[in-house]
N, CA, C and O atoms as a CHARMM CRD file, in Angstrom:
* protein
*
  304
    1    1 UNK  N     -3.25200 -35.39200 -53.09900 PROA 1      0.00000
    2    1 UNK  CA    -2.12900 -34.49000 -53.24300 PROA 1      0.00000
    3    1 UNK  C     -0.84800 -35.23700 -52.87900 PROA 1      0.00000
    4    1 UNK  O     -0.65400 -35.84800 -51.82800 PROA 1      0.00000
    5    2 UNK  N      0.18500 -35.06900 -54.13000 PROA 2      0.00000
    6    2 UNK  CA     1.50700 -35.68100 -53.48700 PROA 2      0.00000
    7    2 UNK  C      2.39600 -35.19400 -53.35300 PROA 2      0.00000
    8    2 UNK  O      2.62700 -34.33200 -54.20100 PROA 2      0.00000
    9    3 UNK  N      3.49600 -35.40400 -52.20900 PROA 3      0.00000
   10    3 UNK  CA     4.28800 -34.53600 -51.94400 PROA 3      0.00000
   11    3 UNK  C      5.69300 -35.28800 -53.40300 PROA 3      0.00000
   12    3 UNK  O      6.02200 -36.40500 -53.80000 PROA 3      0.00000
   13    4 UNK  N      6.05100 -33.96200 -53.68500 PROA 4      0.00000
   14    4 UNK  CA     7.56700 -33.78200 -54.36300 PROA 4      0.00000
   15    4 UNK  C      8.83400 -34.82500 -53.36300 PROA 4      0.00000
   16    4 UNK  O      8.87000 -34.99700 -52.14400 PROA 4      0.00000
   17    5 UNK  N      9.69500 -35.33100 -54.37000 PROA 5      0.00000
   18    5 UNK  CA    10.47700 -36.45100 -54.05400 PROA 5      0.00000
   19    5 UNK  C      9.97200 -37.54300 -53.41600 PROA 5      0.00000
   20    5 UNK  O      8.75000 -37.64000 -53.30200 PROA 5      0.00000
   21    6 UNK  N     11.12300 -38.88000 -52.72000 PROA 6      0.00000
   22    6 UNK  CA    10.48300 -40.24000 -52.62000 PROA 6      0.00000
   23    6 UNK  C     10.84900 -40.03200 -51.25100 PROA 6      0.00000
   24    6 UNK  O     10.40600 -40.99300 -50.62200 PROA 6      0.00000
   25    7 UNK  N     11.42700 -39.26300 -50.51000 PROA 7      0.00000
   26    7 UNK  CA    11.52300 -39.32400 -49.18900 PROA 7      0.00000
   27    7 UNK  C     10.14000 -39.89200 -48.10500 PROA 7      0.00000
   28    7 UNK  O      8.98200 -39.82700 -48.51500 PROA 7      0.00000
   29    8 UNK  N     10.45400 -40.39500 -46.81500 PROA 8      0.00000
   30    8 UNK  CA     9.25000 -40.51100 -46.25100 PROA 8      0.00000
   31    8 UNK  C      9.19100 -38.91900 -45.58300 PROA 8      0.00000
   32    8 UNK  O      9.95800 -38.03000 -45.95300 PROA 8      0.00000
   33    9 UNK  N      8.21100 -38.75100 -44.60700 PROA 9      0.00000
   34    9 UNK  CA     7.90700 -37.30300 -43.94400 PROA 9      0.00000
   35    9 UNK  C      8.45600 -37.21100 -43.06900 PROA 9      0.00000
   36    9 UNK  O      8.83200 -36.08300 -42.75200 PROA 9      0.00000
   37   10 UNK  N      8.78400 -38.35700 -42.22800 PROA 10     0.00000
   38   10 UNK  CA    10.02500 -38.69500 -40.79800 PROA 10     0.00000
   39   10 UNK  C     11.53500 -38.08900 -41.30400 PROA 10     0.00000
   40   10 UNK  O     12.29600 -37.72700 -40.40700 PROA 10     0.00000
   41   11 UNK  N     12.06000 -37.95100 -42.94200 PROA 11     0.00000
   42   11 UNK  CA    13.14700 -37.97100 -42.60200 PROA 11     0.00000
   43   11 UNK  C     13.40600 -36.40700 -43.03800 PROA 11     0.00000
   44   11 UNK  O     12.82100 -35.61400 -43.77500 PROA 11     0.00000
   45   12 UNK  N     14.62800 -36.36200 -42.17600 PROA 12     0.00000
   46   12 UNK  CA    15.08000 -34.56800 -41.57800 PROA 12     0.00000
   47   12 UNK  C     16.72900 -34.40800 -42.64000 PROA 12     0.00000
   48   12 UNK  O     17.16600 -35.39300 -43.23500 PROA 12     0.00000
   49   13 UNK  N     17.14900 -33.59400 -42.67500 PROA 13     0.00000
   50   13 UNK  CA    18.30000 -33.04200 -43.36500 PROA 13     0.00000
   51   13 UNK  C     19.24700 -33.83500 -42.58900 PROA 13     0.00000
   52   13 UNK  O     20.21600 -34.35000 -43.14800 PROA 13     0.00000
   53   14 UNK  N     18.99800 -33.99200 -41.12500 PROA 14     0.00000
   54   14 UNK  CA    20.11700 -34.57500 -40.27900 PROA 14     0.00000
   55   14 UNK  C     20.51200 -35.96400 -40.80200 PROA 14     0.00000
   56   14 UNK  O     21.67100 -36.30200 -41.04200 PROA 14     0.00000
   57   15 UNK  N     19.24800 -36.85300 -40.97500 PROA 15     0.00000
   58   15 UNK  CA    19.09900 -37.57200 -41.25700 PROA 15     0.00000
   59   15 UNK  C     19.64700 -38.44200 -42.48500 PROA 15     0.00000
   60   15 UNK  O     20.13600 -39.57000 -42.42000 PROA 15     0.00000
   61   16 UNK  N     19.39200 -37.43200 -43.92500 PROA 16     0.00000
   62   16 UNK  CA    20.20100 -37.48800 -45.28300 PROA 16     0.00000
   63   16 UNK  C     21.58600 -37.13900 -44.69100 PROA 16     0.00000
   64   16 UNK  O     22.27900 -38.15500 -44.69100 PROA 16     0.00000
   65   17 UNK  N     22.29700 -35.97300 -44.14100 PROA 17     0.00000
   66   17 UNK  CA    23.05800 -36.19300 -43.82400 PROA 17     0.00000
   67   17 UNK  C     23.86700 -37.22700 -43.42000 PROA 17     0.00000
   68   17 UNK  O     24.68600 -37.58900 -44.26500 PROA 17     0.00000
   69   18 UNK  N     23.87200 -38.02700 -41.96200 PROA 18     0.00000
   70   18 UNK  CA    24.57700 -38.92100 -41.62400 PROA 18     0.00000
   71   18 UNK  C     24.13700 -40.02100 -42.84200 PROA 18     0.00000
   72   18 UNK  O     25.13500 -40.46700 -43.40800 PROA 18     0.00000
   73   19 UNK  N     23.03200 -40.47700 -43.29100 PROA 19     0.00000
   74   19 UNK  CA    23.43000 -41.77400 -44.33700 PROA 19     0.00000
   75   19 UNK  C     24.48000 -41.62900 -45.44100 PROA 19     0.00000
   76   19 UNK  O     25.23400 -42.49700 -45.88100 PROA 19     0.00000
   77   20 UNK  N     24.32800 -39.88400 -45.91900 PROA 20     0.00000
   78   20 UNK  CA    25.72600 -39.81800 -46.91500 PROA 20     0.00000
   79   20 UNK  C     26.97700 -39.89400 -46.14800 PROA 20     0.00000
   80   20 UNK  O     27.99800 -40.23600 -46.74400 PROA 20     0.00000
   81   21 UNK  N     27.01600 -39.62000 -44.91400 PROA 21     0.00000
   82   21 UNK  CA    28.44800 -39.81300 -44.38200 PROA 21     0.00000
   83   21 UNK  C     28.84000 -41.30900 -44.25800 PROA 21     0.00000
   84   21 UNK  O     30.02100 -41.64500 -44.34400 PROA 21     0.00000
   85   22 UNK  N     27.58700 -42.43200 -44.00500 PROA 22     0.00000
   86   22 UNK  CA    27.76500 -43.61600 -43.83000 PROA 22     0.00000
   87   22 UNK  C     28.33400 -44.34200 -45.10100 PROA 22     0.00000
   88   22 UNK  O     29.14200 -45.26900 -45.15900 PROA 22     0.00000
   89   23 UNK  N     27.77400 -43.75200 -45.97100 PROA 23     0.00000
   90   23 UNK  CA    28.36500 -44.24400 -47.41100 PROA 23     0.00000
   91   23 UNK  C     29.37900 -43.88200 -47.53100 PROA 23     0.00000
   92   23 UNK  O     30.23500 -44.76300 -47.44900 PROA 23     0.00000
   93   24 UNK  N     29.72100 -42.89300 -47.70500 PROA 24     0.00000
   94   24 UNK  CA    30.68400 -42.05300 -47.72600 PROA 24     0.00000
   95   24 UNK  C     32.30900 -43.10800 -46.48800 PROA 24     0.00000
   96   24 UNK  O     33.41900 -43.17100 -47.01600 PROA 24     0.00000
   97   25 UNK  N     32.17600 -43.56900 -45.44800 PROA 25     0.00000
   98   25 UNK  CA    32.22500 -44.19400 -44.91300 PROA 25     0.00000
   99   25 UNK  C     32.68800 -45.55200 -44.92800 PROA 25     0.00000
  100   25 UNK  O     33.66900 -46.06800 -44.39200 PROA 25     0.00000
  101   26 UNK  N     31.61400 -46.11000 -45.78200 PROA 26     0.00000
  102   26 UNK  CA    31.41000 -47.83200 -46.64300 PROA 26     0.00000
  103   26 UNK  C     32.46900 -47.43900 -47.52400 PROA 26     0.00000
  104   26 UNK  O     33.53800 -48.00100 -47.28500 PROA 26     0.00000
  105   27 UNK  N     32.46200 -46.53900 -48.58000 PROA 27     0.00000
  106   27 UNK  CA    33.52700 -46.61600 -49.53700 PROA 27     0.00000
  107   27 UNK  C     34.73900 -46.75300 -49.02800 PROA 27     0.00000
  108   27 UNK  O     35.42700 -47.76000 -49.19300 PROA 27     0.00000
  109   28 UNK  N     35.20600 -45.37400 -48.13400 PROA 28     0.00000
  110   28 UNK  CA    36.72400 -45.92000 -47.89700 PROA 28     0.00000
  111   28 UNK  C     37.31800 -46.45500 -47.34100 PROA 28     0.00000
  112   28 UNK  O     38.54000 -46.56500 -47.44700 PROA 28     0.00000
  113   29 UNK  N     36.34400 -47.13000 -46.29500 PROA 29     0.00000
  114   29 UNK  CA    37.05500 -48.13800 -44.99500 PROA 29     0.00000
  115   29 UNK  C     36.45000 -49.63300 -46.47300 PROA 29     0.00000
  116   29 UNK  O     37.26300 -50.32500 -47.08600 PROA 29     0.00000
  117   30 UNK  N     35.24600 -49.69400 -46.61200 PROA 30     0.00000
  118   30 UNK  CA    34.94500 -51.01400 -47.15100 PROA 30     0.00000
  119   30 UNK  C     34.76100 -52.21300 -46.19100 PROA 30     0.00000
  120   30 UNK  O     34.47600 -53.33800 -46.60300 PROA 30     0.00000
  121   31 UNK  N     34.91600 -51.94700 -45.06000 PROA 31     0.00000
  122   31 UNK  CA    34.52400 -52.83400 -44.11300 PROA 31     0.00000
  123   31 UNK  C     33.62800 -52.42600 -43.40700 PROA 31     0.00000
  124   31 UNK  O     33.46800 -51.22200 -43.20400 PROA 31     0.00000
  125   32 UNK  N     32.46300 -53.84600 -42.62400 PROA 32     0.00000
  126   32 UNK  CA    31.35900 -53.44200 -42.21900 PROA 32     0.00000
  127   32 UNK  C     31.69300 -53.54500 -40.72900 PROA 32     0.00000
  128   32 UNK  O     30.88200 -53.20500 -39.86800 PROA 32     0.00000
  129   33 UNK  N     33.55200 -54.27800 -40.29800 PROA 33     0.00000
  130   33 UNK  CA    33.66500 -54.27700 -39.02800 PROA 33     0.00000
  131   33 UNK  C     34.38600 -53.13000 -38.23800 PROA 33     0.00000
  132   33 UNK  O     34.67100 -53.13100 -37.04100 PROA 33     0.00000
  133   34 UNK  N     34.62200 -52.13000 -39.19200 PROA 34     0.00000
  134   34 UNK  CA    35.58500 -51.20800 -38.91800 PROA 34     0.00000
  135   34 UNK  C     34.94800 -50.60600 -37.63300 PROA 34     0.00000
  136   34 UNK  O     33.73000 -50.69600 -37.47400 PROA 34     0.00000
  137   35 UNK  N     35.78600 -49.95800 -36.65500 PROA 35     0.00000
  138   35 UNK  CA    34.69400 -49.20600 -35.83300 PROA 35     0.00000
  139   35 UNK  C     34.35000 -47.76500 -35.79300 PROA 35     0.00000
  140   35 UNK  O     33.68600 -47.21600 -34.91300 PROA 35     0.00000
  141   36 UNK  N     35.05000 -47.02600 -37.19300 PROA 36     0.00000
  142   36 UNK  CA    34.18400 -45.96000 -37.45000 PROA 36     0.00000
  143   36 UNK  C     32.90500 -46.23800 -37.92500 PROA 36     0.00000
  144   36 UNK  O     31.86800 -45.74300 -37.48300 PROA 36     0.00000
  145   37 UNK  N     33.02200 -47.23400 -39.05000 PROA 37     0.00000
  146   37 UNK  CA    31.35400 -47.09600 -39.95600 PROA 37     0.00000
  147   37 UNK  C     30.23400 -48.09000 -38.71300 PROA 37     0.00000
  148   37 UNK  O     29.03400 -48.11400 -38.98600 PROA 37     0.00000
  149   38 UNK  N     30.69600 -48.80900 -37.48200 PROA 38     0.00000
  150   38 UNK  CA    29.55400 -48.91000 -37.00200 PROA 38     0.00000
  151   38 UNK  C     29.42500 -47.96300 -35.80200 PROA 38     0.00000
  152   38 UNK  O     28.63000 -48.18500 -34.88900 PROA 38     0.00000
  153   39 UNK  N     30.32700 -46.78600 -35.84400 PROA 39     0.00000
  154   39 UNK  CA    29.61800 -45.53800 -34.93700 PROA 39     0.00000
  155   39 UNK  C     28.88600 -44.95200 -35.54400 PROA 39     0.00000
  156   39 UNK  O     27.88900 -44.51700 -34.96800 PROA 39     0.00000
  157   40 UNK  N     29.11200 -44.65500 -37.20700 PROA 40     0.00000
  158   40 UNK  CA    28.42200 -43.70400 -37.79400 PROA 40     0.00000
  159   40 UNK  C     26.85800 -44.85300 -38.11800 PROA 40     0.00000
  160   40 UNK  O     25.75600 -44.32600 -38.27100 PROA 40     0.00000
  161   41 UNK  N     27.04600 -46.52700 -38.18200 PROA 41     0.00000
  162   41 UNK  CA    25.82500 -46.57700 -38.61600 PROA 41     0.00000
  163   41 UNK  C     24.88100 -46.45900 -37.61700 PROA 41     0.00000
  164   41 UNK  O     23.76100 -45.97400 -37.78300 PROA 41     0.00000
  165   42 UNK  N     25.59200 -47.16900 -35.92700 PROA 42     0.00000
  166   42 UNK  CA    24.97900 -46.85400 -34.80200 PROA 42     0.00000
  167   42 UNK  C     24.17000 -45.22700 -34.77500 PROA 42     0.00000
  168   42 UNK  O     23.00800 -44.94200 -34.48800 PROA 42     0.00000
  169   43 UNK  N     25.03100 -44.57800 -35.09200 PROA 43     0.00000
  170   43 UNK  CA    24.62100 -42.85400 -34.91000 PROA 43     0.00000
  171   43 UNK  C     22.96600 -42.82800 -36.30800 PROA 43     0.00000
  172   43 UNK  O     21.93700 -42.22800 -35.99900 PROA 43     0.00000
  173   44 UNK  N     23.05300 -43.31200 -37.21000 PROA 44     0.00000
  174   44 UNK  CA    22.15000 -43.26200 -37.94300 PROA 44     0.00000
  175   44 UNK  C     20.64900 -44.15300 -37.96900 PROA 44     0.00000
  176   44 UNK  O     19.56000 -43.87900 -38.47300 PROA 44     0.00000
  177   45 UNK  N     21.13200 -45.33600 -37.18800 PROA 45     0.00000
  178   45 UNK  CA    19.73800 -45.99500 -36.19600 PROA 45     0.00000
  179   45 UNK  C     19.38700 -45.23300 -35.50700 PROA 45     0.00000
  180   45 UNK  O     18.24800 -45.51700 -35.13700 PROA 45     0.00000
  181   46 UNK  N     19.83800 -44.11100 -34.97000 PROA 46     0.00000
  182   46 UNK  CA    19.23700 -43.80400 -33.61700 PROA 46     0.00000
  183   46 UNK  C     18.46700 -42.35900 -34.14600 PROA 46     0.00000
  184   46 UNK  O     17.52600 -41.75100 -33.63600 PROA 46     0.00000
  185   47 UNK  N     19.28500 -42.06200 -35.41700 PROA 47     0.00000
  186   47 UNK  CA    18.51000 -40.71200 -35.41500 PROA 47     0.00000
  187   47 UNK  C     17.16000 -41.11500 -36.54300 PROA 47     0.00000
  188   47 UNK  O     16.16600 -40.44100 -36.81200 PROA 47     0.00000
  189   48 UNK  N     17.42300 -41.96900 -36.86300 PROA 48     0.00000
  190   48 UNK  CA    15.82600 -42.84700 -37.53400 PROA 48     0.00000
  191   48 UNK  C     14.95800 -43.02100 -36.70900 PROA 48     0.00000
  192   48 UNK  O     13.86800 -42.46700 -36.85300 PROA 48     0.00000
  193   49 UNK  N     15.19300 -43.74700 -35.74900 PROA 49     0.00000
  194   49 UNK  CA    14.66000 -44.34500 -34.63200 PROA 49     0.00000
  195   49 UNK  C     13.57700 -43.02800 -34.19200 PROA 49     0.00000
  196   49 UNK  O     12.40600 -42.80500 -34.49700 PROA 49     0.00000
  197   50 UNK  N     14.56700 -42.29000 -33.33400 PROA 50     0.00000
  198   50 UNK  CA    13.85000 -40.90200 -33.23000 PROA 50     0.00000
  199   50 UNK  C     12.92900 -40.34000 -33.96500 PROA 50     0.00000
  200   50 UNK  O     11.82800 -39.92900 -33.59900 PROA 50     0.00000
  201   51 UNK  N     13.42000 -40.32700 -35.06500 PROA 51     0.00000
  202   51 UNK  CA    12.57000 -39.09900 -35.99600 PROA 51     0.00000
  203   51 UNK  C     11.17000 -39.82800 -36.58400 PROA 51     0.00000
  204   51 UNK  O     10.12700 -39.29000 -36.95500 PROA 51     0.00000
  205   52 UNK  N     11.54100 -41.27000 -36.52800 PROA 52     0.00000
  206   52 UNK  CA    10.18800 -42.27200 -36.50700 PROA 52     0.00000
  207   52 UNK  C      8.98000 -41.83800 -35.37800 PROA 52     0.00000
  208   52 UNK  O      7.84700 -41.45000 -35.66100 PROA 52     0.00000
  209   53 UNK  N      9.59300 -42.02800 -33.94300 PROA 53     0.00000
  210   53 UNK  CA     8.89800 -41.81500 -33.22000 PROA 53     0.00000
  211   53 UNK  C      8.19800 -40.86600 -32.91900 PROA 53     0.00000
  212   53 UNK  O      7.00400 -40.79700 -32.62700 PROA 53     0.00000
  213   54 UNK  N      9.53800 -39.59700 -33.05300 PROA 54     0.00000
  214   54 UNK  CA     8.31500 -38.26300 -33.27300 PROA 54     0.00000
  215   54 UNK  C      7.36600 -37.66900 -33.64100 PROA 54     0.00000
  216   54 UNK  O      6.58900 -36.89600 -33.08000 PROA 54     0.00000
  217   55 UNK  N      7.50300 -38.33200 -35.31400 PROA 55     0.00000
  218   55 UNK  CA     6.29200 -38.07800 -36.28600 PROA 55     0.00000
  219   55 UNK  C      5.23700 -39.12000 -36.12200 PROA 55     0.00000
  220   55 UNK  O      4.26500 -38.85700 -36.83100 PROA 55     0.00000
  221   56 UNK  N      5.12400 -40.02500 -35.54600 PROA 56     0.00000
  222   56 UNK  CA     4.05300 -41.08900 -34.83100 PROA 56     0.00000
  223   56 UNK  C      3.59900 -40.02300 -33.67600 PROA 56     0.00000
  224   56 UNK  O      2.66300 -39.29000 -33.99600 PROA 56     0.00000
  225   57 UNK  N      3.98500 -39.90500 -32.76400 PROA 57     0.00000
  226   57 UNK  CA     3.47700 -39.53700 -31.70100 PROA 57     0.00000
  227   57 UNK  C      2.94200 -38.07600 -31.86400 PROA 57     0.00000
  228   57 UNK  O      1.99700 -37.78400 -31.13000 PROA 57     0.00000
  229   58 UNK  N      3.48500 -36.95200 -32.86300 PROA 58     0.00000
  230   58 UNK  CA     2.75600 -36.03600 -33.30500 PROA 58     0.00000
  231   58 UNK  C      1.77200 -36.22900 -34.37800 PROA 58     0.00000
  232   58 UNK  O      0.78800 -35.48900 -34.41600 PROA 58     0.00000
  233   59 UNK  N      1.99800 -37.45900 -35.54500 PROA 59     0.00000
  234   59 UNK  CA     0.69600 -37.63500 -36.39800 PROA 59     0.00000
  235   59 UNK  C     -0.58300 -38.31600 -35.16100 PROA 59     0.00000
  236   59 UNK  O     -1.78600 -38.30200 -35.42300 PROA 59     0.00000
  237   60 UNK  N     -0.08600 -38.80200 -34.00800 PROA 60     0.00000
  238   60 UNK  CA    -1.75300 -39.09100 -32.85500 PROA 60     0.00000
  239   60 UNK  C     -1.70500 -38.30200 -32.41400 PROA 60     0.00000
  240   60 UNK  O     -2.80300 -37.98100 -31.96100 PROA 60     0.00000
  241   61 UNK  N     -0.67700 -37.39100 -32.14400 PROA 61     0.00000
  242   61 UNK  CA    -1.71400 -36.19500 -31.23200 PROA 61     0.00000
  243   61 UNK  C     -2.29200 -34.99500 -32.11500 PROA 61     0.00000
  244   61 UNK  O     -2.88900 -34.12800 -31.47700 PROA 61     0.00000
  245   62 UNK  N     -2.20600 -34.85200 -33.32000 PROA 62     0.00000
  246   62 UNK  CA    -2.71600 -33.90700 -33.86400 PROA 62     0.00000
  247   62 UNK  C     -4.07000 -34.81900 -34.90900 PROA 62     0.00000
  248   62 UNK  O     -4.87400 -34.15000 -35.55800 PROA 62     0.00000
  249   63 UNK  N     -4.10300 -35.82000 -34.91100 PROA 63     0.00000
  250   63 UNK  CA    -5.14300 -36.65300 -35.34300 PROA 63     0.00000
  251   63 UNK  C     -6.60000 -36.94700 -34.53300 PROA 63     0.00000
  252   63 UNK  O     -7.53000 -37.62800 -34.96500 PROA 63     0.00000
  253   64 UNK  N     -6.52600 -36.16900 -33.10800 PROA 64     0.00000
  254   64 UNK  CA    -7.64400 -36.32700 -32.70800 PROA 64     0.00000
  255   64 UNK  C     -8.63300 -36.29800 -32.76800 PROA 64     0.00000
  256   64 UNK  O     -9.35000 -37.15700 -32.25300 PROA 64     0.00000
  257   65 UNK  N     -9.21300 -34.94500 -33.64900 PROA 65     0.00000
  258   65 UNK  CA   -10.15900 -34.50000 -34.75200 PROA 65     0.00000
  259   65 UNK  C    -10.57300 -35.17200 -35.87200 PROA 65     0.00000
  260   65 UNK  O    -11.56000 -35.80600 -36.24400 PROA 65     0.00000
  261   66 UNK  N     -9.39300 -34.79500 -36.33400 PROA 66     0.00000
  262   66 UNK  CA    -9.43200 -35.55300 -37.71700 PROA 66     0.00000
  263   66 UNK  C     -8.44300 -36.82700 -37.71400 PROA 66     0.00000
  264   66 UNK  O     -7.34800 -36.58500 -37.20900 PROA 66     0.00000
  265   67 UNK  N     -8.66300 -38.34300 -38.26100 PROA 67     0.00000
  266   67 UNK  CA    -8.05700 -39.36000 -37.97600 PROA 67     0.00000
  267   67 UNK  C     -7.55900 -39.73500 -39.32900 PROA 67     0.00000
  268   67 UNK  O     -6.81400 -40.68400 -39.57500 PROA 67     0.00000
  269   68 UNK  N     -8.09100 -38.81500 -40.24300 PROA 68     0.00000
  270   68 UNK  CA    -7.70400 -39.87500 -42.03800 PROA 68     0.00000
  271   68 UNK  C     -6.13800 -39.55800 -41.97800 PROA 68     0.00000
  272   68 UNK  O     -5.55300 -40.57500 -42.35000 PROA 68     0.00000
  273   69 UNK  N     -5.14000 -38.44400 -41.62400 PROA 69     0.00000
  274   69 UNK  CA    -3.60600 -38.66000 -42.01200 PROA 69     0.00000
  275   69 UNK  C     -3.35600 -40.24400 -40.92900 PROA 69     0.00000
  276   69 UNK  O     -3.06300 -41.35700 -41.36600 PROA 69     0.00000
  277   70 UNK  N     -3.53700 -39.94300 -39.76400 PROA 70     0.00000
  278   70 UNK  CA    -3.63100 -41.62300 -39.22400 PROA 70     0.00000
  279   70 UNK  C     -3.45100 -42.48100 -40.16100 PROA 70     0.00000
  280   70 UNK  O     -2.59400 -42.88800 -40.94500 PROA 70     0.00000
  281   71 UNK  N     -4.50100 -42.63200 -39.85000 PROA 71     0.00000
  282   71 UNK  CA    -4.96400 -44.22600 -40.69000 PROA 71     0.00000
  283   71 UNK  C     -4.05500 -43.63400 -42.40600 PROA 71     0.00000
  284   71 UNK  O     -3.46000 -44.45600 -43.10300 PROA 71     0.00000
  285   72 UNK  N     -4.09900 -42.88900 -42.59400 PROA 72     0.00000
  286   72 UNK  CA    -3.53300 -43.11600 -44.18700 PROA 72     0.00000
  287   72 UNK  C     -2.26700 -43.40700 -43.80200 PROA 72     0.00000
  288   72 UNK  O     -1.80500 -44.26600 -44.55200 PROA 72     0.00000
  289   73 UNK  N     -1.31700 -42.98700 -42.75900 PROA 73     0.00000
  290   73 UNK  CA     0.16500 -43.38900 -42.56900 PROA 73     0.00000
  291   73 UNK  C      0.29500 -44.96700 -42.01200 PROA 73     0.00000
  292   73 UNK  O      1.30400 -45.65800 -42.16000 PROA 73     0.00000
  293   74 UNK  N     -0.94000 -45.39100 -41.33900 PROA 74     0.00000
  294   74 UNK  CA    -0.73300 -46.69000 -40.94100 PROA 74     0.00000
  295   74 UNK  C     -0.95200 -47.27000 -42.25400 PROA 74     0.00000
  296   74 UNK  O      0.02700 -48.01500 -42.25200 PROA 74     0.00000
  297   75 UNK  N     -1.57700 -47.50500 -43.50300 PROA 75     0.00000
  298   75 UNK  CA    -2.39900 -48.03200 -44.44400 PROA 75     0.00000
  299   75 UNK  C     -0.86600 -48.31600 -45.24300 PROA 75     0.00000
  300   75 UNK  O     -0.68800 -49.31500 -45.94000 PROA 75     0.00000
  301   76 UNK  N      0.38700 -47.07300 -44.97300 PROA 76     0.00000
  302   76 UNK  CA     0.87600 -47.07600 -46.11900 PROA 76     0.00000
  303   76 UNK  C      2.28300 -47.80900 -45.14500 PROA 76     0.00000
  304   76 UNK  O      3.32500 -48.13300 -45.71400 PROA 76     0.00000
């Protein structure tokens, strides 16, 4: 069974959000030293970062039983 669109399962609305603001961002400054676009890209590592970790640490704890979403998220 596959899920609809190319998104991974980690990523959240928040998430699409800040990367369109980062672009959004890139266009009108155009610089990668400006220090808005590396608050906003800083701000968008971190909410990756997070939302990575969460869905790891809830795909093992709800994998105890059953281990195939596991291993199928490590595989991929």
């Amino acid at each position: 069974m596959r899920r609809p669109g190319n998104k991974p399962r980690w990523m959240t609305r928040d998430i699409l959000r800040a990367l369109r603001r980062k672009r959004w961002v890139w266009r009108k400054e155009n610089d990668k030293n400006s220090p808005e676009y590396k608050e906003v890209e800083r701000k968008v590592k971190n909410l990756i970062r997070t939302a990575k970790r969460s869905y790891e640490k809830r795909l093992a704890r709800e994998s105890q039983g059953n281990s195939r979403p596991f291993y199928a998220y490590l595989k991929r």
